[in-house]
N, C-alpha and C positions, 0 to 999 in steps of 0.2 A: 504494500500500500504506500501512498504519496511518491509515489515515483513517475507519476506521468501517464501510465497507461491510458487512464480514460483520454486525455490529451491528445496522447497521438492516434487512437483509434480515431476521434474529431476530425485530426488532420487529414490520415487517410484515405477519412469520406468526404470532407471535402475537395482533395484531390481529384478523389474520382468521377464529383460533381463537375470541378472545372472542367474534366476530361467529357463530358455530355456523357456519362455512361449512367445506367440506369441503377440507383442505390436503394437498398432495404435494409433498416437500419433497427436491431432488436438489441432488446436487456433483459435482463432475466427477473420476473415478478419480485421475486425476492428483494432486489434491491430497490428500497422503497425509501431514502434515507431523505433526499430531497423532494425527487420530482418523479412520481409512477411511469409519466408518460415522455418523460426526457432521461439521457445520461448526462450527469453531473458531475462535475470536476471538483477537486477539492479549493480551487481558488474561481471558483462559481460560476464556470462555463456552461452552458446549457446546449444541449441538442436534440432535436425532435427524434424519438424513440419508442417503439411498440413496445410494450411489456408483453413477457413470453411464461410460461410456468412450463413446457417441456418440451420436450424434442418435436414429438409426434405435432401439439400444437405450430410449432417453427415450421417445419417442414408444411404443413396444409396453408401457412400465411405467404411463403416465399412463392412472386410470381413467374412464370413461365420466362418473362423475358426479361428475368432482374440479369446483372451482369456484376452484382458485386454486393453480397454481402455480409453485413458490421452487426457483430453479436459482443455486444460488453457483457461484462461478468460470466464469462462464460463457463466458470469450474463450480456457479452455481444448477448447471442444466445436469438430466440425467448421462448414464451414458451413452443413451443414441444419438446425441450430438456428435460423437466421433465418426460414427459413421457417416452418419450426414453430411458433415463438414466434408470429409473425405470425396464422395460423392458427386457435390457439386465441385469441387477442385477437377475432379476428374472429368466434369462434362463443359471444362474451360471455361467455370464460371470466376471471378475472385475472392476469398472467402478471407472475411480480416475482423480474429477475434482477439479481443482482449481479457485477462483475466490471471489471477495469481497459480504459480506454479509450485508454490509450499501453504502448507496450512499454520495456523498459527504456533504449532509444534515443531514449525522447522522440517516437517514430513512432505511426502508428495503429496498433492490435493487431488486425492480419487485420480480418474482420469485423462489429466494433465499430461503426467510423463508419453504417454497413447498420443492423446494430441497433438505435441511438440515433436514425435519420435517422424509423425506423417507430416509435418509442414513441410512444405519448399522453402519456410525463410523464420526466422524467428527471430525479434527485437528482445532480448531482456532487458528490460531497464532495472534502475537501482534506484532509491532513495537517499537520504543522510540519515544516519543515525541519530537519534533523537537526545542518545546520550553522549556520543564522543565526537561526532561530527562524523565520523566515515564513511565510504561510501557502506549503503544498509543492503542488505536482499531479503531479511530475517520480516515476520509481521509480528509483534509483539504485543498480546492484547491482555487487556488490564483488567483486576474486576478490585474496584475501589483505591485505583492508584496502585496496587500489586502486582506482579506478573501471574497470570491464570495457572490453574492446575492441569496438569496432562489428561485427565479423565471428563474434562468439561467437554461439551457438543463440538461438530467439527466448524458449525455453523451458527454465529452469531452476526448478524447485520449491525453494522455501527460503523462510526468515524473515528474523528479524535478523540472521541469521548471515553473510547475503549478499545483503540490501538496506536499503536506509535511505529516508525521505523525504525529497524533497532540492525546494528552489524552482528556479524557472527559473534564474535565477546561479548558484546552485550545483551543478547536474544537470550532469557531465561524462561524456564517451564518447571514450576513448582510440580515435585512429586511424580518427575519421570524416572521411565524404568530402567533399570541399569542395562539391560537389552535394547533399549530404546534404535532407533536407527542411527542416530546421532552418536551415540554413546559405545557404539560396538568398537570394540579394540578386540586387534587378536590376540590369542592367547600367549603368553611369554613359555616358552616351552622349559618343564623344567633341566636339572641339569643330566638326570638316569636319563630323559628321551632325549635329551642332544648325544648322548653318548652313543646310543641307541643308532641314531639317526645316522652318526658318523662313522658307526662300525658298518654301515649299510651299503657303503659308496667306498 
C-alpha cells in the first residue's frame, strides 16, 4: 500500500484513452473506502469505476469490443480472475490490473504469485517506510497503533487508519509461527551428520 498503484493503473487508462482505444475500467466491491463507484488514490484522485464482487460477475460486464481492460484491487477477486485475465491476454485484448502481491503477513496474497507468474510485464512498485524512510514492499496493519497478530482475517479494508508502509526491518506480525514463511531457516546440521555427510563423498 501507498506506493502508487492505484496511480499508475489511472495513468495506464488514461493512456489508453489518449490512444482512442476502447477502456473498461473495474474494482473490486470490496473496496469501499472512499468512492463504490470510483478508484481512489490515497492523495485523492478519482476515476470513474464499476464495482465488481467476482469473476463470473466481471466476465458477463466486459464488452465484446473492449480493447483494454483496468481491474484495481484485484487480489480482492476470487480465483477465476486468473483465468480470465489470462484469457483475454490471449484473445489480444490488454489487461492492466492493479493490486498487492503480499498480505499483511509479508505472505503471498492467494493468487497473486499465479497472476504475476502469467503477465507479459509486471511494475512492482515500492512505498517509504513509514518508520525509517526506506524504500517499503512490506503492508503493515495496525489494530490500535500495534502491529496485528498472525491469526487475524486475510482481509480487512482500511487506509491509514490501519496500515502503514513498512520495509522489511521494520514489517512486524505479532505471534507468528516459527514455521512461518518468513521465518524458515535451514537447519544447521549437527556435527555426527556433517561427519556422516563427509564420510559419504
Amino acid at each position: 500500500m501507498f506506493a502508487g498503484k492505484s496511480e499508475e493503473l489511472i495513468r495506464q487508462v488514461r493512456r489508453a484513452l489518449y490512444a482512442r482505444k476502447k477502456v473498461q475500467v473495474f474494482k473490486s466491491a470490496l473496496d469501499n473506502r472512499w468512492d463504490s463507484a470510483a478508484i481512489a488514490t490515497h492523495n485523492g484522485v478519482r476515476f470513474e469505476a464499476v464495482p465488481v464482487s467476482s469473476s463470473a460477475d466481471l466476465e458477463r460486464l466486459v464488452e465484446p469490443d473492449t480493447e483494454v481492460i483496468a481491474i484495481e484491487e484485484i487480489q480482492f477477486f476470487d480465483e477465476g480472475i486468473v483465468a480470465l485475465c489470462d484469457r483475454w491476454a490471449n484473445e489480444g485484448r490488454t489487461v492492466i490490473a492493479a493490486g498487492l502481491d503480499q498480505d499483511f503477513r509479508g505472505q503471498p496474497f492467494g493468487f497473486m504469485p499465479i497472476l504475476l507468474a502469467l503477465a507479459d510485464e509486471v511494475i512492482k512498485l515500492r512505498a517509504i517506510c513509514a518508520r525509517c524512510g526506506q524504500p517499503a514492499s512490506k503492508t503493515q496493519r495496525l489494530v490500535d497503533g500495534r502491529p496485528a497478530s498472525w491469526d487475524e482475517p486475510t482481509i480487512l479494508i482500511g487506509a491509514a487508519e490501519r496500515y502503514e508502509a513498512r520495509c522489511r526491518r521494520c514489517h512486524k506480525v505479532l505471534h507468528a509461527p516459527r514455521n512461518g514463511h518468513r521465518r524458515q531457516r535451514r537447519p544447521v546440521p549437527t556435527p555426527q551428520i556433517v561427519e556422516q555427510q563427509e564420510s559419504l563423498f
